[in-house]
C-alpha atoms as an extended CHARMM CRD file, in Angstrom:
* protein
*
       117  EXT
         1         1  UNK       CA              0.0000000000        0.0000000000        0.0000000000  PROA      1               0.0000000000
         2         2  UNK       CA              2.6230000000        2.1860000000        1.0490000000  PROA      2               0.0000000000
         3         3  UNK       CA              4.6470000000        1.9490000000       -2.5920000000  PROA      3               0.0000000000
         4         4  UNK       CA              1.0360000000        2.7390000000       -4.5470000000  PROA      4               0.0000000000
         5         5  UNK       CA              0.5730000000        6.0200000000       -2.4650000000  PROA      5               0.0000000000
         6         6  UNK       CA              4.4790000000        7.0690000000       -3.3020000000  PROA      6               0.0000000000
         7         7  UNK       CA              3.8580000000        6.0930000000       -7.0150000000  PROA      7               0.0000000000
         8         8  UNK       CA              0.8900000000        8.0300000000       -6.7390000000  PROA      8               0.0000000000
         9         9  UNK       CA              2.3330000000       11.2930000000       -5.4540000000  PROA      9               0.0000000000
        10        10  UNK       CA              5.3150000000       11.1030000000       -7.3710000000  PROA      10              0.0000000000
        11        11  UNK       CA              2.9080000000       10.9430000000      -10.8680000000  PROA      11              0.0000000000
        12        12  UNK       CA              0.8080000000       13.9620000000       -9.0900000000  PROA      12              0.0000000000
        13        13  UNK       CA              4.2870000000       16.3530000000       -8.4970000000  PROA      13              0.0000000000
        14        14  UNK       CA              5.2490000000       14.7240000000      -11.6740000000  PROA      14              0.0000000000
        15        15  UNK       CA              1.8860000000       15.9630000000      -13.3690000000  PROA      15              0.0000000000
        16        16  UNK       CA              1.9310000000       19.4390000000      -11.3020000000  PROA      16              0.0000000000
        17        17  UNK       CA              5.5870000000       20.0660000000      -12.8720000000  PROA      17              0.0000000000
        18        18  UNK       CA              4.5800000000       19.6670000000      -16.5290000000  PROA      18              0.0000000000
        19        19  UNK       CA              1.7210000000       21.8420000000      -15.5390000000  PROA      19              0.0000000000
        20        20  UNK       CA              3.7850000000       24.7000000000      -14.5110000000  PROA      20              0.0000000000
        21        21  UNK       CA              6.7720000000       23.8700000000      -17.2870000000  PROA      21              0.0000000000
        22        22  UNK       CA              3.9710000000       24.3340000000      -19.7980000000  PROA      22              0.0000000000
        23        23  UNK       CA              2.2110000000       27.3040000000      -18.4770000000  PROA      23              0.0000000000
        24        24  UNK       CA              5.7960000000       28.9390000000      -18.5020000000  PROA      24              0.0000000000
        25        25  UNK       CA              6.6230000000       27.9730000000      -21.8170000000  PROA      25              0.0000000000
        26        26  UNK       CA              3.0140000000       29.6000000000      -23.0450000000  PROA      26              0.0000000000
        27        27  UNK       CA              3.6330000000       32.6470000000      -21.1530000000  PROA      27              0.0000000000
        28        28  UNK       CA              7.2070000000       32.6680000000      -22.6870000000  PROA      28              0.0000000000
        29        29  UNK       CA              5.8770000000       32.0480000000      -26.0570000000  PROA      29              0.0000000000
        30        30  UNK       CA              3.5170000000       34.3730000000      -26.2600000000  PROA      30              0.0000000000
        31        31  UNK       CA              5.7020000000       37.0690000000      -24.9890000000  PROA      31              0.0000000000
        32        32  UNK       CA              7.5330000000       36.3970000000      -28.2160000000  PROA      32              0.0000000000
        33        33  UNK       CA              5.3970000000       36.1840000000      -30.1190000000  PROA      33              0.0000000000
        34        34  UNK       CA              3.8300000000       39.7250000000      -29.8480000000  PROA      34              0.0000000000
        35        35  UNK       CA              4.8940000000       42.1730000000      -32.8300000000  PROA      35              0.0000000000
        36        36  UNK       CA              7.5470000000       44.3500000000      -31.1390000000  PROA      36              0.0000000000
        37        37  UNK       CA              8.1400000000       48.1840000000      -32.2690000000  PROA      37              0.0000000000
        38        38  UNK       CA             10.3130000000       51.1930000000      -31.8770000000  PROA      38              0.0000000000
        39        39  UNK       CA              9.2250000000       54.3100000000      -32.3340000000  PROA      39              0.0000000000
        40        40  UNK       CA             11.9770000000       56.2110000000      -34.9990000000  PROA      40              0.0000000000
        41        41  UNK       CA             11.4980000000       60.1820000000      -35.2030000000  PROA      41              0.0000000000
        42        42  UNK       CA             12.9720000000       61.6840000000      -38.1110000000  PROA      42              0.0000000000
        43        43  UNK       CA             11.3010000000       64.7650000000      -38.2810000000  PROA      43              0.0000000000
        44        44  UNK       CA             14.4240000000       66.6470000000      -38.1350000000  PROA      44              0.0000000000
        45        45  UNK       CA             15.4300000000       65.1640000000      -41.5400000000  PROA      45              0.0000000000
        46        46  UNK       CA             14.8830000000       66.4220000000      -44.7910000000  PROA      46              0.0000000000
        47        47  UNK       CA             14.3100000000       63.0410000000      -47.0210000000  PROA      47              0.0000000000
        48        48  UNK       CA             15.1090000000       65.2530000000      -50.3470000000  PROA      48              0.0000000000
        49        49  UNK       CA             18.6250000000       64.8820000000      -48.5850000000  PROA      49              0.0000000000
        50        50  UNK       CA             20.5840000000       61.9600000000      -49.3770000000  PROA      50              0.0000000000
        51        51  UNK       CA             22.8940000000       62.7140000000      -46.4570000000  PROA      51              0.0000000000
        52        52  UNK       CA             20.1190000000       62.7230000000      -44.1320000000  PROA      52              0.0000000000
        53        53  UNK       CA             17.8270000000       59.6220000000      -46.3120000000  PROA      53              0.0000000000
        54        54  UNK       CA             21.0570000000       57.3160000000      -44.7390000000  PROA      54              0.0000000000
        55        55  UNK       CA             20.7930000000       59.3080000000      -41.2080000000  PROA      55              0.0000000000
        56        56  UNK       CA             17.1480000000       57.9810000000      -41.4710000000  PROA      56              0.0000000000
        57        57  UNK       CA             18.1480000000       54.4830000000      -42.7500000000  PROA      57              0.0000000000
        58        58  UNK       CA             20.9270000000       54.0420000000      -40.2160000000  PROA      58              0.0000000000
        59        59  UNK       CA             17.9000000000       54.6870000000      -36.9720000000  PROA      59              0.0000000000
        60        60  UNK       CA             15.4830000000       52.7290000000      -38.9340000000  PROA      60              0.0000000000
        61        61  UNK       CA             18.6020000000       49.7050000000      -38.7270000000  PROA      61              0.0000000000
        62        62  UNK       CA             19.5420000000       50.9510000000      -35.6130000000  PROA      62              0.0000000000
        63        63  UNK       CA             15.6140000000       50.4760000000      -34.1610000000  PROA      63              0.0000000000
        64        64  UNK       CA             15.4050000000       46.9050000000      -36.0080000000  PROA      64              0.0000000000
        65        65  UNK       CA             18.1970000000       45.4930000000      -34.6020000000  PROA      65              0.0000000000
        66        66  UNK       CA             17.2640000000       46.3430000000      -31.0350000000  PROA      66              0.0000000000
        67        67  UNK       CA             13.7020000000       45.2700000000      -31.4890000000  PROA      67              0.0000000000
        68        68  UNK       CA             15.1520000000       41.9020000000      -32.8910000000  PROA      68              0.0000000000
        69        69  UNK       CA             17.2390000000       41.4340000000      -29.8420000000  PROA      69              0.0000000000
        70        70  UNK       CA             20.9930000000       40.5460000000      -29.6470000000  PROA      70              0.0000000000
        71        71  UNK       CA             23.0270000000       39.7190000000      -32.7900000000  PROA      71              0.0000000000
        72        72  UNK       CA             22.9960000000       36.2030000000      -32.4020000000  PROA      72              0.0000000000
        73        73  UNK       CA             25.6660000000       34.5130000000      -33.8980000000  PROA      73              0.0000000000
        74        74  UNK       CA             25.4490000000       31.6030000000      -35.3290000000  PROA      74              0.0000000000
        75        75  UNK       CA             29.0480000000       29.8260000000      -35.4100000000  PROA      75              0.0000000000
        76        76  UNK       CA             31.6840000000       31.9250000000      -34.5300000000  PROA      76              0.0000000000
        77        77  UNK       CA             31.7680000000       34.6990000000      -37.0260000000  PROA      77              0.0000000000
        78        78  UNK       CA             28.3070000000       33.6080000000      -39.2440000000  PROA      78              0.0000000000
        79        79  UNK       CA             25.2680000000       36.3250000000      -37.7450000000  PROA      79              0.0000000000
        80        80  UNK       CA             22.1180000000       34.1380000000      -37.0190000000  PROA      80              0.0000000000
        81        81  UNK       CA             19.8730000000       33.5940000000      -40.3160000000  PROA      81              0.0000000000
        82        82  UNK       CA             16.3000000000       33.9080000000      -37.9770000000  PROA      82              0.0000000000
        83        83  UNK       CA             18.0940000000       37.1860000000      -36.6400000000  PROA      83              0.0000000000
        84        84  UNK       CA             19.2500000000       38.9540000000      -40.0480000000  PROA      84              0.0000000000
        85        85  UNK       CA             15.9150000000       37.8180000000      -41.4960000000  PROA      85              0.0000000000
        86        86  UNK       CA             14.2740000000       39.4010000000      -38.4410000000  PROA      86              0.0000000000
        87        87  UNK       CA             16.2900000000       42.5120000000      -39.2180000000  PROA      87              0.0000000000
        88        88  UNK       CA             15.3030000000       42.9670000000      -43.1320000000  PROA      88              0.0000000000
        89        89  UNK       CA             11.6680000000       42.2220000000      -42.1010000000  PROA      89              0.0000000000
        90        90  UNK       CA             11.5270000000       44.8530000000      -39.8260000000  PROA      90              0.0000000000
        91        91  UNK       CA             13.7150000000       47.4640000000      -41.5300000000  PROA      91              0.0000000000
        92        92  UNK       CA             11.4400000000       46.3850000000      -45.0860000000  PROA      92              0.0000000000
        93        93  UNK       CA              7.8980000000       47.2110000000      -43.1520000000  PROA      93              0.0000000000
        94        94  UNK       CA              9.9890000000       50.6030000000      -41.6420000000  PROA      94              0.0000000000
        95        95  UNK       CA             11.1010000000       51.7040000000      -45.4280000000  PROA      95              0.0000000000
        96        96  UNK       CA              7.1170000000       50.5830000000      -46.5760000000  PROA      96              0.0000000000
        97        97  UNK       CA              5.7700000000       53.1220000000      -43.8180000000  PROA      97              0.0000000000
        98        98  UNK       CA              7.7820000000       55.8660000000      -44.3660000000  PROA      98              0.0000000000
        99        99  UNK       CA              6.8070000000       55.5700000000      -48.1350000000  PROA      99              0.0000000000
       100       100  UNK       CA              9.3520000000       57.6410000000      -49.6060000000  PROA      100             0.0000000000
       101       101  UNK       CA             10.8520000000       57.0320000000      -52.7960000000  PROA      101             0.0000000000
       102       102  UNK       CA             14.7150000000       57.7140000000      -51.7120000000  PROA      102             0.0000000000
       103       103  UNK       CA             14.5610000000       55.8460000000      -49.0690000000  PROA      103             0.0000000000
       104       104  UNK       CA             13.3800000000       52.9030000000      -50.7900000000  PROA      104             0.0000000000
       105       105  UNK       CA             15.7650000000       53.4760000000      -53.1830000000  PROA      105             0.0000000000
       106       106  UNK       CA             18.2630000000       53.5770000000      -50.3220000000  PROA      106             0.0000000000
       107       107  UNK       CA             17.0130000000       50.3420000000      -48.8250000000  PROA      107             0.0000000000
       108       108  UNK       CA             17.5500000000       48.4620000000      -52.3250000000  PROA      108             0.0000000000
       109       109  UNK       CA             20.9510000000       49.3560000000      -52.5480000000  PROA      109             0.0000000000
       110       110  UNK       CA             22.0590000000       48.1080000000      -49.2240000000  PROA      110             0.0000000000
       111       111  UNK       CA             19.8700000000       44.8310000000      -50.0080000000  PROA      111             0.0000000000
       112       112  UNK       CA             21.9630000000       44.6660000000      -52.9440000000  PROA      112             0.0000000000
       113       113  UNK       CA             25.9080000000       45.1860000000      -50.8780000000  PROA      113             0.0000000000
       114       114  UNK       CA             24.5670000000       43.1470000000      -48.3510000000  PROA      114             0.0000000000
       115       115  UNK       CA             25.7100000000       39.2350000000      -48.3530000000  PROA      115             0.0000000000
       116       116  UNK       CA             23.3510000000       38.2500000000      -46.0950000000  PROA      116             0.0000000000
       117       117  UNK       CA             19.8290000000       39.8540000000      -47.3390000000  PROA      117             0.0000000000
């Protein structure tokens, strides 16, 4: 009797543990899982500028990269594929709200000099 009731509390801790390990993996999931965003100001800019169209590009990168968390690398030197692609998503959906033709621009030509776009 006495090795049925151990069995039997060890399967309920066992039971309450994957209980809690889940409900902290849901919580932890959905925290990433919500769209994070950064707020970038550029009304001090004048976006007929090309000087200031890369001032605007390089707090749009700036705001991605932070909002995608820590460069993750990879292997030792390689950046993190899920990380850069995090990074072009989010700096793509900044260039397609600002909606202005230089920047755009801008943005193509560092997709173009950039290896890992």
């Amino acid at each position: 009797m006495y090795t049925i009731k151990r069995i039997l509390i060890s399967a309920l801790i066992a039971g309450l543990v994957c209980v809690g390990e889940a409900a902290l993996f849901a919580e932890a999931t959905s925290a990433a899982e919500l769209p994070q965003s950064a707020t970038v100001r550029y009304t001090d800019l004048n976006l007929d500028r090309p000087a200031d169209v890369g001032r605007l590009y390089s707090r749009i990168r700036g705001a991605a990269e932070s909002v995608c968390g820590e460069r993750d690398l990879a292997y030792d030197f390689w950046l993190n594929p899920a990380w850069q692609r995090c990074v072009n998503d989010a700096i793509g959906r900044a260039v397609g709200q600002v909606d202005r033709p230089a920047l755009s621009a801008y943005h193509q030509r560092q997709l173009a000099l950039s290896p890992a776009a």
